[in-house]
N, C-alpha and C positions, 0 to 999 in steps of 0.2 A: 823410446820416448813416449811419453806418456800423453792420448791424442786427446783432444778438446773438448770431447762430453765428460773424458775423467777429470781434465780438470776443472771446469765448470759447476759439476758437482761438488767436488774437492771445496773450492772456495763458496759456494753456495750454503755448504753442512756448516763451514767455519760461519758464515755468516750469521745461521737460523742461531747457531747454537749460542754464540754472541750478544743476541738480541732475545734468547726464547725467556729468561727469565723478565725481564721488562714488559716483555708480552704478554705473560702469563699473570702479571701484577696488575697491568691494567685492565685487561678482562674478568678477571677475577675482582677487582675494586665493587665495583658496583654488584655485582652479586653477594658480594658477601657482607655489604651494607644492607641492601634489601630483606637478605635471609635467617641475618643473625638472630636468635631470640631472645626475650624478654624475658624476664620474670613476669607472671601475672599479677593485674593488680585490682582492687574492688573498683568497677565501672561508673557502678551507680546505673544512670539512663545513658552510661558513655558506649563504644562499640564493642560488640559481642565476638571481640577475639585477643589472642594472648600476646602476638606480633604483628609489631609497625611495622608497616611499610611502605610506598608508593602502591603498591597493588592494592593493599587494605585500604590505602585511604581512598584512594578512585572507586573501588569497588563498594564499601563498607557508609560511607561517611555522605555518599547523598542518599540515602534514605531519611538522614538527620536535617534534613534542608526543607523549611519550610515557608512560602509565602507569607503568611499571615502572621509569623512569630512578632509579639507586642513590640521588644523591643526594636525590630526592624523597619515597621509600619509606619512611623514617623519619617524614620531615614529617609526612605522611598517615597515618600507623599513629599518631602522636599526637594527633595531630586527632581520627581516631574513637576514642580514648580517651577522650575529653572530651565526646564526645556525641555522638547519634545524630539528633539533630535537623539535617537540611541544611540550616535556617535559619541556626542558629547555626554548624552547618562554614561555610558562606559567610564568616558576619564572622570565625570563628577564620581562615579564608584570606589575605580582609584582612589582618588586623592582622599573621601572621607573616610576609606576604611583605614589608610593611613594614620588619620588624625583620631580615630573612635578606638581600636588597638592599637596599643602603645608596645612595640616592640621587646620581648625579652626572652629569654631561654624556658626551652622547658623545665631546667635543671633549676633554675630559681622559682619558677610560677606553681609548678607542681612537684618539683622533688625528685623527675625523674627525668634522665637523658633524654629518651624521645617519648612525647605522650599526641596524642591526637584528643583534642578534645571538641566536643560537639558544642552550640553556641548557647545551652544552656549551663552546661560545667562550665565555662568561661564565666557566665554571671555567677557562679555560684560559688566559684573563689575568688571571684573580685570580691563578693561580699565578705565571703569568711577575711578576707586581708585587711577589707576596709579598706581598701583602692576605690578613688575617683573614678576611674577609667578601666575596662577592658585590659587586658595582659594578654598577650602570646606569641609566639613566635610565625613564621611565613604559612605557619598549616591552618593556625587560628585567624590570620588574616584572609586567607584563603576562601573558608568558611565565611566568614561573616561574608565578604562580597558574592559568594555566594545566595546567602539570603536574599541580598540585595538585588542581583539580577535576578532570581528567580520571582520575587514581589514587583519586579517593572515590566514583566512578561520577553526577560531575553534569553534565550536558549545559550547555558551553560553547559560549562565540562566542569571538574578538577582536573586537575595535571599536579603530576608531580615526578620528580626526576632523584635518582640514587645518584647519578654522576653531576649534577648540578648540586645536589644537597639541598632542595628546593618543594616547595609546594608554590602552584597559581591556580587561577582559575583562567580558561580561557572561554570566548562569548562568540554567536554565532551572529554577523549586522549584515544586511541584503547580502548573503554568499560569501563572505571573508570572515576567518577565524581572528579573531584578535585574541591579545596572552592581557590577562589584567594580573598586575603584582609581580611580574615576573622579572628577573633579573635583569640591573641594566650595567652599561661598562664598567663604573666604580664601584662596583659590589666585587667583594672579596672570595666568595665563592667560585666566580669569572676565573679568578687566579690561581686557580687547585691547579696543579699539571695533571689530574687526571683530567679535569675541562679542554687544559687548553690544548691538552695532545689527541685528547679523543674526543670529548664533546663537542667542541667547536665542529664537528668534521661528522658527527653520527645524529645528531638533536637537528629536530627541525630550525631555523632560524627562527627567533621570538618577535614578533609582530606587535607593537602595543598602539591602542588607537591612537587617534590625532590628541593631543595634550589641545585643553581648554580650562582655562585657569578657572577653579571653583570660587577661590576667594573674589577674584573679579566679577564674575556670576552674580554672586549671590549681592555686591556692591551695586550690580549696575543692574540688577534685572530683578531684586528684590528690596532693594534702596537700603542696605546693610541692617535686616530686620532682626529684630535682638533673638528673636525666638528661632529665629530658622536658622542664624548663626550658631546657636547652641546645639540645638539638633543633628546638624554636619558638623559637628568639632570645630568651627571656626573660633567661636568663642567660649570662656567659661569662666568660671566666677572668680572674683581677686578679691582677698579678704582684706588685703592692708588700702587698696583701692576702695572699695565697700561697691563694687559693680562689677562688670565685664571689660574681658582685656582678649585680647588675638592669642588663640592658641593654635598652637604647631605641631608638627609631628614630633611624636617623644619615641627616643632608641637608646634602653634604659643598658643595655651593651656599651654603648657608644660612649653615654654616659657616665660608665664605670672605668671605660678606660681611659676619659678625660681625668679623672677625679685620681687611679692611680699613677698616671703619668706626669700630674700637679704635684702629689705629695712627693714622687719621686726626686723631679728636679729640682723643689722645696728642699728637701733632703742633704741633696747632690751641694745646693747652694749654702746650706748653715754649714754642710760640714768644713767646706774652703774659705767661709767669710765669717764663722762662727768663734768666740773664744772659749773660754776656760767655761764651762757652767754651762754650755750652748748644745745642742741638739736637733735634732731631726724635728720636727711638727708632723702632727696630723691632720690631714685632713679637716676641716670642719671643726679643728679645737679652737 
């Protein structure tokens, strides 16, 4: 009879061996996102290396962060308009880098799956595009509030995570770290099972300051002033109005998949309600 360490073991080997593939998928996940390489591509004044990554961009990408940058000077001179409490500069950062970068993939803005771009490449294909507004994805939001705390004199990080799929920035207020940008429950990233089986249990928990509504700010503490509304995204120009109107945060993602899941069920609808001569529609025909 076979005594109690043999079988202990015995069911133990069944066990690892049951689970060692799974285990070796999620350790290996995020390594092999971090590691993968790129093709190189012409930088311009962008960063002086050939692969993205979380390390590259923590390491690499505050060199590129600058106080005094034109575009950002404004931002910040309105911010501490609105208050002197860095608690609340924090969420007025939030919420205007939300509204100043308009949400999209690297894969559309630049052409390439993952690109880190420093916050003058951001103006510089907004120009080439002839976009209104800033473009880019969590690395480029990142960056800009980065600016922005380092112009209001508050002690910054970047962060950035392979198992979240994430760039933030986090700030340093009388001894507590707070995460600005950083992922909240309804973000879809949340829902990777590489997060929710490992992340959730190995990441610090994310901390984001006290919410303090900017739009109400700037109504009640700067009597909704036309110029400083533009300056924080609040407002911007409406051509068929011939003034200003409330602008919002844009998630041109979000946006695309409202528009293909309209023409879909547009679709879905002519084909069962449709006759002889009848067809699918497009979008915006």
């Amino acid at each position: 009879m076979p005594n109690s360490f043999h079988v202990f073991s015995l069911v133990t080997s069944k066990r690892i061996r049951r689970f060692l593939p799974l285990l070796v998928i999620l350790l290996m996940s995020p390594i092999a996102r971090a590691t993968v390489a790129r093709p190189p591509i012409d930088h311009g004044e962008g960063l002086p290396h050939e692969r993205y990554s979380p390390f590259s961009f923590r390491k690499t990408m505050p060199m590129h962060i600058h106080a005094g940058h034109p575009l950002i000077r404004p931002v910040a001179d309105a911010i501490r308009s609105l208050s002197e409490d860095p608690l609340e500069r924090l969420s007025f950062v939030h919420q205007a880098t939300r509204l100043l970068v308009e949400y999209d993939s690297d894969l559309r803005v630049y052409g390439q799956a993952d690109y880190h771009a420093t916050l003058d490449q951001m103006i510089a294909r907004k120009r080439e595009a002839g976009w209104a507004n800033l473009r880019d994805d969590c690395d480029g939001r990142a960056v800009f509030a980065a600016h922005l705390l380092e112009s209001l004199s508050i002690h910054w990080r970047l962060e950035a995570s392979s198992i979240k799929r994430h760039a933030w920035v986090s700030a340093e207020v009388h001894g507590v770290r707070y995460d600005v940008l950083d992922l909240t429950g309804d973000d879809p990233e949340l829902q990777d099972p590489l997060y929710r089986f490992v992340g959730r249990w190995v990441l610090r928990k994310t901390n984001p300051p006290p919410r303090v509504s900017l739009r109400q700010a700037w109504l009640e503490r700067a009597g909704g002033d036309a110029t400083l509304g533009v300056t924080l995204g609040l407002l911007e120009s409406a051509v068929v109005e011939h003034g200003l109107r409330p602008r919002f945060e844009v998630n041109h993602l979000r946006l695309r998949q409202q528009v293909a899941t309209h023409a879909i069920s547009g679709s879905s609808r002519a084909g069962t309600t449709g006759g002889a001569g009848s067809g699918p529609r497009v979008a915006g025909q």
